[in-house]
C-alpha positions in Angstrom: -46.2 -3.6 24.0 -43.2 -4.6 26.1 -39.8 -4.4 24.1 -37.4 -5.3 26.7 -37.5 -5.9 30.5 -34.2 -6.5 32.3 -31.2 -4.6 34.0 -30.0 -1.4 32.5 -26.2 -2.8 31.2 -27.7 -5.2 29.4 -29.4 -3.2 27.2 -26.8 -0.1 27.1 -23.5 -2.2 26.1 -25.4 -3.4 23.0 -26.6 0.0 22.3 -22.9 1.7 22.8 -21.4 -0.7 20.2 -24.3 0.7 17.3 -24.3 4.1 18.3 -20.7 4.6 17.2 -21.4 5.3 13.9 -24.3 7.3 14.2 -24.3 10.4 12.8 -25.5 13.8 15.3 -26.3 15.2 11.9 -28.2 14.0 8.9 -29.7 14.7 6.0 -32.4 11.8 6.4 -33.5 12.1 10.0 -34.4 8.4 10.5 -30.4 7.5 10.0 -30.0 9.6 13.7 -32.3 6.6 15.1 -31.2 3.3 15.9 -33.3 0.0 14.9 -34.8 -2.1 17.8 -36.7 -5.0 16.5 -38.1 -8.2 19.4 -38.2 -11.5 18.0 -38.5 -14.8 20.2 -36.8 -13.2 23.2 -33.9 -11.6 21.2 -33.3 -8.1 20.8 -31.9 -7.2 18.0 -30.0 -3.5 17.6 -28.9 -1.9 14.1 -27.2 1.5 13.1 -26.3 2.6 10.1 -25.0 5.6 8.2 -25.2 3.9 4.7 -21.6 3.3 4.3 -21.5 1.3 7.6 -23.8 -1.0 9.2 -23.1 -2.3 12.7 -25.9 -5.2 14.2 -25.7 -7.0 17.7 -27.7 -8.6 20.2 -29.2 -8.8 23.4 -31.9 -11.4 25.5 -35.5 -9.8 26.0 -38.9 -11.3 27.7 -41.9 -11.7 26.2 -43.4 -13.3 23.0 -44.6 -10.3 20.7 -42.6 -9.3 17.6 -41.8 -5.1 18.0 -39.8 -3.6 15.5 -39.3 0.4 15.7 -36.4 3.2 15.0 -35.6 5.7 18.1 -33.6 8.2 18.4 -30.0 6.5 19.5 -28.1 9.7 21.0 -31.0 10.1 23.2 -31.7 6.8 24.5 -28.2 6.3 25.2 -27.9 9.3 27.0 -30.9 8.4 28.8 -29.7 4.9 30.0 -26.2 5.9 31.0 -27.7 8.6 32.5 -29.6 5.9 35.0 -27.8 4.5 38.3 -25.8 1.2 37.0 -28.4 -0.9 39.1 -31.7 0.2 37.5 -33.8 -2.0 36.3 -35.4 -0.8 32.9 -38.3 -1.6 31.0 -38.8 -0.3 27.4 -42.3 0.0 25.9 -44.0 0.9 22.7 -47.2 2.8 23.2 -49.3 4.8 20.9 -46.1 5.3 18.3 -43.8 6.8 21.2 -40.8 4.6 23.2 -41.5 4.7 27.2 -38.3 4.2 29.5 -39.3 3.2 33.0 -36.6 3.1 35.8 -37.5 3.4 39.5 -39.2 6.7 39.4 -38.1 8.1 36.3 -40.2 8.1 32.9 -39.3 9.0 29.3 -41.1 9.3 26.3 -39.9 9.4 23.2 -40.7 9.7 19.1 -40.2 6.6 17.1 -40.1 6.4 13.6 -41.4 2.9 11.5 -38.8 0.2 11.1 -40.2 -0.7 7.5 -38.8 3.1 6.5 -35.0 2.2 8.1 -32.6 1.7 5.2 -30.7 -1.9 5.5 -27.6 -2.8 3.5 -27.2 -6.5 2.5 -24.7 -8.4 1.8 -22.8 -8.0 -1.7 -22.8 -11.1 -3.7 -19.6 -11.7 -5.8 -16.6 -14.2 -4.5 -15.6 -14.1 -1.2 -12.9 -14.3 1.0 -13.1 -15.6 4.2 -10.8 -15.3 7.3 -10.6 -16.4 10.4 -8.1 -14.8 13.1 -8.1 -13.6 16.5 -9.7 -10.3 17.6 -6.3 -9.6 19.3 -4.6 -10.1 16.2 -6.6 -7.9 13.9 -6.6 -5.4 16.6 -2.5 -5.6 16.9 -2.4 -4.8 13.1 -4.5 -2.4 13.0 -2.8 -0.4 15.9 0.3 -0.4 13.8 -0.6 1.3 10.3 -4.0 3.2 11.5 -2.3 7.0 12.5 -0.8 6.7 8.9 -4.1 7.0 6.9 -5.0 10.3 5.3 -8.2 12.4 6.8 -10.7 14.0 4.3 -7.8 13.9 1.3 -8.9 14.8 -2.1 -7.1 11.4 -3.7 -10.3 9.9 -1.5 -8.6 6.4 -2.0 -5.7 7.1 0.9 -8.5 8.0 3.3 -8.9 4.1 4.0 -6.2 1.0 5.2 -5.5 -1.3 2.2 -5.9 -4.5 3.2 -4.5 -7.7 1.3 -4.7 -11.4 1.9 -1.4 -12.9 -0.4 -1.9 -16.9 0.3 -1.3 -17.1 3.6 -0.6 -13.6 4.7 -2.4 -10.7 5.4 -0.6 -7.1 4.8 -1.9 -3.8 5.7 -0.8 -0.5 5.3 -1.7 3.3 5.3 -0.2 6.2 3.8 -1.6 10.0 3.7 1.1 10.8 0.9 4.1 11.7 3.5 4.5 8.8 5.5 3.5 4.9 4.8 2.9 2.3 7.5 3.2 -1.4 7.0 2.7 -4.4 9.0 2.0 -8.2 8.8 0.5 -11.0 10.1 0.3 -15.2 9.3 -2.8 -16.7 8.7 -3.5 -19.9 9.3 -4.6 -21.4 5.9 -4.0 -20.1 2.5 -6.1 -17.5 1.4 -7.4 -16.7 -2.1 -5.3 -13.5 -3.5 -7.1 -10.1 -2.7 -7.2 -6.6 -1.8 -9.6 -4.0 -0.9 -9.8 -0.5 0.7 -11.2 -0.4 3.8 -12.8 3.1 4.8 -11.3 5.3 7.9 -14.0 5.3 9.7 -14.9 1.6 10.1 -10.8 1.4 11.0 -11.7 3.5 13.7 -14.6 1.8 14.6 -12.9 -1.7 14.8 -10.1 -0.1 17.0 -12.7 0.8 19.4 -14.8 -2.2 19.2 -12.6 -5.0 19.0 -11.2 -7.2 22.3 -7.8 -7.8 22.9 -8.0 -11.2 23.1 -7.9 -14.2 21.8 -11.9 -14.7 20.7 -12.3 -15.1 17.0 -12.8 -12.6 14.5 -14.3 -14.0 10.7 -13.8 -11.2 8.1 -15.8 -12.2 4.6 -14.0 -10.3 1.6 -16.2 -9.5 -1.7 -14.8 -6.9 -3.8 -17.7 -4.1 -2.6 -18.3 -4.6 1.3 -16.5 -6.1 4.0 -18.2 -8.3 6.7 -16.4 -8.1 10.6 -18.0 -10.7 13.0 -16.8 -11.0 16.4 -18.6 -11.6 19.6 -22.2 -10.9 19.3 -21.6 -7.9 16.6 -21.3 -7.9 13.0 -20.3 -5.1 10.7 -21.1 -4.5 7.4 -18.9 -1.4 5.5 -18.6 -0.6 1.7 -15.1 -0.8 0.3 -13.4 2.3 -1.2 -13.2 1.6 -5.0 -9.6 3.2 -5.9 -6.5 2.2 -6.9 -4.1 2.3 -3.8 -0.5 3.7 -4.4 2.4 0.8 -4.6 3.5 0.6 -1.6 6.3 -1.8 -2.2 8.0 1.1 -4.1 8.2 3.7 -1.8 9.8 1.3 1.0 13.8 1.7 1.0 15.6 -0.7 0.1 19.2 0.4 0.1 19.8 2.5 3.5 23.0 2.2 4.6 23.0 4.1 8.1 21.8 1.8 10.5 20.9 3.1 14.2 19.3 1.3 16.5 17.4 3.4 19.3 16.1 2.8 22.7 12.0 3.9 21.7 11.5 5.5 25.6 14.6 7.8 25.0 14.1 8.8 21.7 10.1 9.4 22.4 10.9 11.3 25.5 13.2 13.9 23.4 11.5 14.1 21.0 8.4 15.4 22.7 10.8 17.9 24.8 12.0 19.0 21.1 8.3 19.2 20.0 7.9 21.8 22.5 9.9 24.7 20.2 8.9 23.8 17.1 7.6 25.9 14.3 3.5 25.2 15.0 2.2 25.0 11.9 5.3 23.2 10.5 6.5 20.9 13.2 9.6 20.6 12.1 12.9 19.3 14.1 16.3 18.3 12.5 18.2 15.1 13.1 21.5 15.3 13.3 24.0 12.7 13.1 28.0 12.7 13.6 30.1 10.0 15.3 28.7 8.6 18.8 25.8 11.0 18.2 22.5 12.2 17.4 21.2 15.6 18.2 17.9 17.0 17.6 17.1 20.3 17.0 14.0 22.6 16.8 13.4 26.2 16.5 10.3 28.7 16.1 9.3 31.7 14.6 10.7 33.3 18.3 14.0 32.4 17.5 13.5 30.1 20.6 15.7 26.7 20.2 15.7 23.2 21.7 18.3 20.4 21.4 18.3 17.1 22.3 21.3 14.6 21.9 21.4 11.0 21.8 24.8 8.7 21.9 24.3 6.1 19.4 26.3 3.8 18.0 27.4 5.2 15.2 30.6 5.7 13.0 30.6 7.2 9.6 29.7 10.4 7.6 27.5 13.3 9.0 24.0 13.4 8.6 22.0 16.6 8.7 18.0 15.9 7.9 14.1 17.5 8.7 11.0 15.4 9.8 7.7 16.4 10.5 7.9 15.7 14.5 4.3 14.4 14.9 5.1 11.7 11.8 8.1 9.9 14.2 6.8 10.7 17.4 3.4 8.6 16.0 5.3 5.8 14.9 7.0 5.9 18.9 3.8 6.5 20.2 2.1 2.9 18.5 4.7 0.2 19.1 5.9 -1.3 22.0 9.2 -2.9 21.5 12.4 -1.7 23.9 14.2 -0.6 20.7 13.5 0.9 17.0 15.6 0.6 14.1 16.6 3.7 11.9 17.6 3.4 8.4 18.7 6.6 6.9 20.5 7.8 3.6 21.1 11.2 2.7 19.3 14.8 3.9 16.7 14.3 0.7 15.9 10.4 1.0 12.8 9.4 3.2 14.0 7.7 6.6 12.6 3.8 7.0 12.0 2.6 10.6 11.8 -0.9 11.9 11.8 -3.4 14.9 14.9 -5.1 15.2 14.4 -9.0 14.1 10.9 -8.7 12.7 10.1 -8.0 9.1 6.4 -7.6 9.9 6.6 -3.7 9.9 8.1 -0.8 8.5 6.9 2.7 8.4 8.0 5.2 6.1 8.8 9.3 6.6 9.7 11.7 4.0 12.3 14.5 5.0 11.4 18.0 5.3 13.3 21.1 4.4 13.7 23.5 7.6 
């Protein structure tokens, strides 16, 4: 029975936005596979891990209905594996998958589609909005390198995500730094807010355009719903009770230096170089006209860095964790970054100058 008959990128793009989230390992074998089911010249693909569940689409020839589960590492391997001009043609015989291409023949196992787990749709109330791929993506890139990985408070291992009337906040914290960012929406939105998991963050950073194609997100307070393009993503919520962010945000900093992001980024990554590896520590170091920073090691080895800034008041002497700032650097794109510090034992808040659609949060280190 013929499944699909066509040109090989036609049938691998759909297949690389599914296999994503596929796990190499499982305990049940049939979640390695990915679900291929014909119907009225549409191909529809489906991977799942249980917690996610990504679906798209594709043309195919022929009238019969085929529905089977394959192995998705394999046949992806297989296709890309194929000169981009192939032509392919995928067939069911006998319970096993055939992949024709020129000269070249594969056969693999299938398993039955009736024995794939599918997750549906929550019911509940719903929140529906509608924004650009670009814009989601933007946000995303801005709070995403803040969430914790594999933490045992499992509720920081996500992106909160809140629609307040017309605006949508997200932000991520793994307990020593918090990052916070914006963005309008075009009509006012029922209130709500829901944990997102790290993984499908991930997998929307990789999947998402960046342009100006919609993007509908559907809210319910168990699953979120992602469509955009010809793919649509199911994922369970994390059910926790996110830490209040609005707290740990300074409010009262009063050293104010603004910073070219290209100079700062550049010493700090020579600074990196020196420090302490399992520590990364370097101190920041601020007297009038200038900011130093310093790092040493274990060796005894030192670096230092200085900065002129325009700056006039008392001396400043405090340790961050060089990954946390050199993140933050790493993930915007404006000329300059504002610093807001207080004292050697108060967390430093950075933000863009003229825009109060992010902030990002770092909690000192002793070194």
């Amino acid at each position: 029975m013929l499944l699909y008959k066509g040109s090989r990128d036609q049938i691998l793009a759909p297949l690389q936005s599914v296999c994503g989230i596929v796990e190499k390992r499982h305990t049940l074998p049939i979640l390695s596979n990915v679900l291929l089911e014909k119907a009225a010249e549409r191909l529809t693909l489906l991977a799942t891990d249980i917690e996610i569940q990504i679906t798209t689409r594709t043309n195919a020839v022929g009238k019969e209905s085929i529905a089977l589960t394959v192995a998705a590492r394999k046949l992806q391997d297989i296709l890309r594996s194929l000169p981009e001009s192939s032509e392919v043609t995928l067939t069911l015989d006998d319970k096993r998958l055939q992949v024709k291409a020129s000269k070249s023949r594969f056969n693999l196992q299938t398993l039955p589609a009736e024995d794939f787990p599918r997750m549906s749709m929550a019911d509940g109330q719903t929140t529906r909005i509608v924004m650009t791929q670009k814009q989601f993506r933007h946000l995303l890139a801005l709070v995403q390198y803040s969430m914790a990985q594999q933490d045992i408070r499992y509720y920081l291992n996500g992106l909160l995500l809140v629609v307040s009337g017309s605006e949508m906040r997200v932000v991520a914290t793994d307990g020593h730094r918090l990052a916070y960012a914006t963005e309008a929406l075009t009509e006012s939105q029922q209130n709500c807010e829901v944990i997102v998991p790290r993984k499908t963050v991930l997998e929307l950073s990789r999947q998402l355009a960046d342009n100006d194609e919609p993007l509908e997100i559907i809210l319910t307070p168990t699953q979120a719903q992602f469509r955009f393009g010809d793919i649509e993503l199911v994922t369970k919520l994390i059910d926790g009770k996110f830490p209040d962010y609005e707290r740990v945000i300074p409010k009262q900093h009063t050293k104010l230096l603004t910073l070219k992001r290209d100079q700062l980024l550049q010493s700090l990554q020579r600074a990196a170089i020196l420090t302490n590896e399992k520590f990364r520590g370097v101190r920041l170091v601020l007297d009038d006209g200038s900011l130093k920073i310093m790092s040493t090691n274990a060796e005894q080895e030192e670096a230092q860095e200085e900065i002129e800034v325009d700056y006039h008041g008392e001396n400043l002497d405090v340790g961050f964790n060089v990954t946390y700032l050199l993140d933050v650097l790493n993930n915007i794109s404006t000329e300059t970054i504002q610093c807001h510090l207080a004292d050697a034992s108060s967390s430093a808040l950075f933000t863009l100058p003229d825009n109060e659609r992010f902030k990002y949060v770092v909690m000192p280190m002793r070194i």
